[in-house]
N, C-alpha and C positions, 0 to 999 in steps of 0.2 A: 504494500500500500504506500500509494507517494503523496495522499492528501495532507499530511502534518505540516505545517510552516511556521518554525518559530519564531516570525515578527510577530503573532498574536502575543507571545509571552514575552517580548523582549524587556529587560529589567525589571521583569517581577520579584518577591522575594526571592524565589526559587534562583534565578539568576544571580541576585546576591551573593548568597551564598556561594554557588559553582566558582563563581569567578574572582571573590576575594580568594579562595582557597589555594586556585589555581595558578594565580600570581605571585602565592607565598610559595608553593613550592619551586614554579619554577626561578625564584629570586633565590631559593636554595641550592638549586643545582647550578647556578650562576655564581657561587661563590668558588667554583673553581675554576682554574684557568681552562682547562679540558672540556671542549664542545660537547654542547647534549642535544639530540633529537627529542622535536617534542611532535607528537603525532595527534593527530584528532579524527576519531573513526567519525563524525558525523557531523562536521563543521556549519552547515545552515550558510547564510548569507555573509555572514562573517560582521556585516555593519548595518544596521537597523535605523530608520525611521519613523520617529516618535509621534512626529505631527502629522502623516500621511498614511496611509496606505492601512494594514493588517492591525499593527499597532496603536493607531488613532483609535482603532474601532473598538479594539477590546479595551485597551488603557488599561493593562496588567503591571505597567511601570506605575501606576500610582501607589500599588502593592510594596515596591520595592524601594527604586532610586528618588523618587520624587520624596517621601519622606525622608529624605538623606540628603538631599539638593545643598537645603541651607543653612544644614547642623553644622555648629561650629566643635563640638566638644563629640569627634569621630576619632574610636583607638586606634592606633596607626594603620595596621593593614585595611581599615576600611578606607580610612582617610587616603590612603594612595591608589585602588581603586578607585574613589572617586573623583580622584586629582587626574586619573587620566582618564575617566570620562570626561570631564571638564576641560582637560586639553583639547579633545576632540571637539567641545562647543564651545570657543572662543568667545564669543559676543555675549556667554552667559547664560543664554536661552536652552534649555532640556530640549535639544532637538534629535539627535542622534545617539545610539548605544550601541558600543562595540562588542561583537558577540567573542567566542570563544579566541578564534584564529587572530584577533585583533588584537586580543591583552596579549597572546603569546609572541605576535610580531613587534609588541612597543615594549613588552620586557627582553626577550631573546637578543643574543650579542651578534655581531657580524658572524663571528664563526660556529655558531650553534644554527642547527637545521629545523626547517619546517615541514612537515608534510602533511596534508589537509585532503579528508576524503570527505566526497559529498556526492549521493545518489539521485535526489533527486533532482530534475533538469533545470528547472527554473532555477533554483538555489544555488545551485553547480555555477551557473553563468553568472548569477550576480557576486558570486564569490569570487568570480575570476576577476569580474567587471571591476568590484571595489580594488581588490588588490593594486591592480593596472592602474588604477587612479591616484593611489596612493605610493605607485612609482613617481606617476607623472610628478603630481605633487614634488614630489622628493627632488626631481629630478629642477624642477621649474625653481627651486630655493638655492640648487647651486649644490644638492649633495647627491653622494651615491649610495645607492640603498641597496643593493645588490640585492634586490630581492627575487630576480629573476632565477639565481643559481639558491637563494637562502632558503625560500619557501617553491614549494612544489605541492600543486591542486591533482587531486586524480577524483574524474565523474566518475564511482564507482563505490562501491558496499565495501561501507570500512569495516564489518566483522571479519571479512574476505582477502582483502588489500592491505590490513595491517601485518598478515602473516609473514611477505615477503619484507618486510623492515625490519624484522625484529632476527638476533640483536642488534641496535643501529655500530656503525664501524666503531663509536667512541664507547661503547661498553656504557654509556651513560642515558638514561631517557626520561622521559614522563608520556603516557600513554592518556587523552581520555575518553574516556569510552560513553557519551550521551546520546544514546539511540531515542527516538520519537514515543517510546514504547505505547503506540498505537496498538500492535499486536501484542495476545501474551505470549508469544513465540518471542519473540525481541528478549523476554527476562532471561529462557532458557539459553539465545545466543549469548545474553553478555556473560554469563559463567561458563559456559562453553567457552567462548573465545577469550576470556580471563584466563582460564584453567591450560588453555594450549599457550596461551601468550609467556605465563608464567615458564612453560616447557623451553622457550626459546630462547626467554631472558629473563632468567628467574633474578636480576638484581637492579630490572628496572621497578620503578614508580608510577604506578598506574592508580588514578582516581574514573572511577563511575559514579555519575550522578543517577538519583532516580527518583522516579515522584514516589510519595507517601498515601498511598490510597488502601482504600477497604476490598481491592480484590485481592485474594490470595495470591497470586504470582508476586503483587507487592512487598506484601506481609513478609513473604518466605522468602524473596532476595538475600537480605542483609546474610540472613543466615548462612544460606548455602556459599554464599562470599567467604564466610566465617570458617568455613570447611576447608580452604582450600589447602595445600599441601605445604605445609613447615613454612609461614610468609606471617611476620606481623600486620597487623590491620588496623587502623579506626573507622570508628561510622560516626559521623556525626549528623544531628536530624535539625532540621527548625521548621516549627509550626506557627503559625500567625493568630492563629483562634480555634476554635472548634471548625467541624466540617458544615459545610452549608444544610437547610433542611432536606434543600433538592439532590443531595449528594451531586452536585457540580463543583467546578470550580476544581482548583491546588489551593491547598490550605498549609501544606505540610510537604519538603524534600530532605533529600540527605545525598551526603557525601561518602561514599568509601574508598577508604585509600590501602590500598595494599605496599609494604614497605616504604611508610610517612615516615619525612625526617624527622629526627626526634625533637623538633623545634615545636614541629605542628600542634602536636595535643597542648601544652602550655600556653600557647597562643590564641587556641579557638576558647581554652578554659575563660579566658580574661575578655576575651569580643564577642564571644553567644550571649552573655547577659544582658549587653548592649542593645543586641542586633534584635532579642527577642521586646526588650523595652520600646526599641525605637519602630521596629515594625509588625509590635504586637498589635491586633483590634481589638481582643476582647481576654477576660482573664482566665484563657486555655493556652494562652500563647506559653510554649514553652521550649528549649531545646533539651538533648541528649549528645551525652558525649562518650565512649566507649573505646577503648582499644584492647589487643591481645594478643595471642598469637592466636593458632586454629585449633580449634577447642576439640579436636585430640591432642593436643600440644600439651606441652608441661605448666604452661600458665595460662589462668583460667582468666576469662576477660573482666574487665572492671568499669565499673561504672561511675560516670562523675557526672 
């Protein structure tokens, strides 16, 4: 199925979430000199409009960034997320939102790689389109952005296409895996294609997000994540309120990371409190925070 588009979600909580997470790790594996690949099995448009198109209609960024716009008192890694969203709208105005491929190309170094899959056609092209633009851009200020050789687009099913990268030449990555999960087949690929990924490059860094819903494939993800073979993990969840009466709507996502620097859990301890304060609606708002190894493992997981 290729009807999912996600400009409807773009800077909703759930976005939040994904993408401060995702900037802290990859500003972690940026602390060494040694290039890292960072891969995105289901890249979307790459760069979103707020005032037009999918996103005007739903306005699921009210959810998220817009309550964040004009806080001044943001803990850091939020606060640098939003500084570069805010680089991207100069003039001030909440018009645009950088989706995944965007944070990993304004954090990533000249010598660390990009590779970006995206299936569906429409998205495939604007993904290319944005990029191109943001060469030209580059290119029109007087710098080289080498993104031509840095970042590499493949129109094609990243549960499929991640297999030939892995492990990337530098032994170094981050992997993330945000499928549409339209289908409940989609839950069964990402632990599949977790579980073989892990076979390739058992010492990269792989986060999957996933929504928080009441059908069972949901429920039983985190888990079977949990299982996986001898790799520590965290989950971390944020909910915004209860679930709606209609059972519509994301109320509720989470992050799991498989082999998180040991920076992460400390970090999210001290910014979920915030994040569920500032983009709580009502008093169900809460997070969840966990790591472990895999619970046949010798330490049993823990909860904060």
């Amino acid at each position: 199925m290729l009807s999912y588009r996600h400009a409807f979600h773009a800077g909703n909580h759930a976005d939040v979430l994904k993408h401060v997470v995702l900037i802290q790790l990859l500003r972690y594996l940026g602390q060494k000199e040694t290039p890292y690949m960072y891969i995105d099995t289901h890249s979307g448009a790459g760069v979103y409009a707020l005032d037009t198109g999918f996103a005007n209609k739903s306005r699921e960024y009210e959810t998220g960034i817009a309550k964040l716009w004009d806080r001044k008192d943001l803990p850091e890694p939020v606060a640098e997320y939003m500084q570069l969203i805010k680089d991207m709208n100069p003039a001030g105005k909440m018009r645009y939102y950088p989706g995944s491929p965007y944070c990993a190309d304004q954090v990533a170094r000249e010598q660390d790689r990009i590779r970006l899959f995206e299936l569906h056609p429409s998205d495939g092209k604007l993904l290319e389109d944005n990029f191109r633009k943001l060469e030209e851009h580059a290119a029109a200020q007087g710098q080289r952005s080498g993104r031509g050789k840095r970042v590499m687009i493949t129109k094609d099913d990243g549960f499929v296409g991640l297999k030939s990268l892995l492990p990337p030449p530098s032994r170094r990555g981050l992997v993330l895996i945000d499928p549409p999960y339209e289908v409940k087949d989609d839950y069964r690929r990402v632990k599949d294609t977790l579980a073989d990924a892990l076979t390739r490059f058992p010492t990269g860094t792989y986060a999957v997000w996933y929504p928080v819903l009441q059908r069972m494939e949901s429920r039983e993800l985190p888990d079977k994540l949990k299982r996986l073979q001898g790799k520590d993990w965290l989950n971390v969840t944020l909910s915004i309120g209860a679930p709606s009466p209609d059972g519509f709507g994301l109320h509720s996502s989470g992050m799991f990371v498989v082999n998180p620097p040991w920076t992460l859990e400390p970090m999210l301890r001290d910014m979920m409190p915030f994040l569920v304060s500032a983009l709580g609606r009502d008093g169900q708002a809460k997070f969840t925070l966990e790591s472990g190894a895999p619970v046949t493992g010798m330490r049993a997981p823990r909860k904060v």
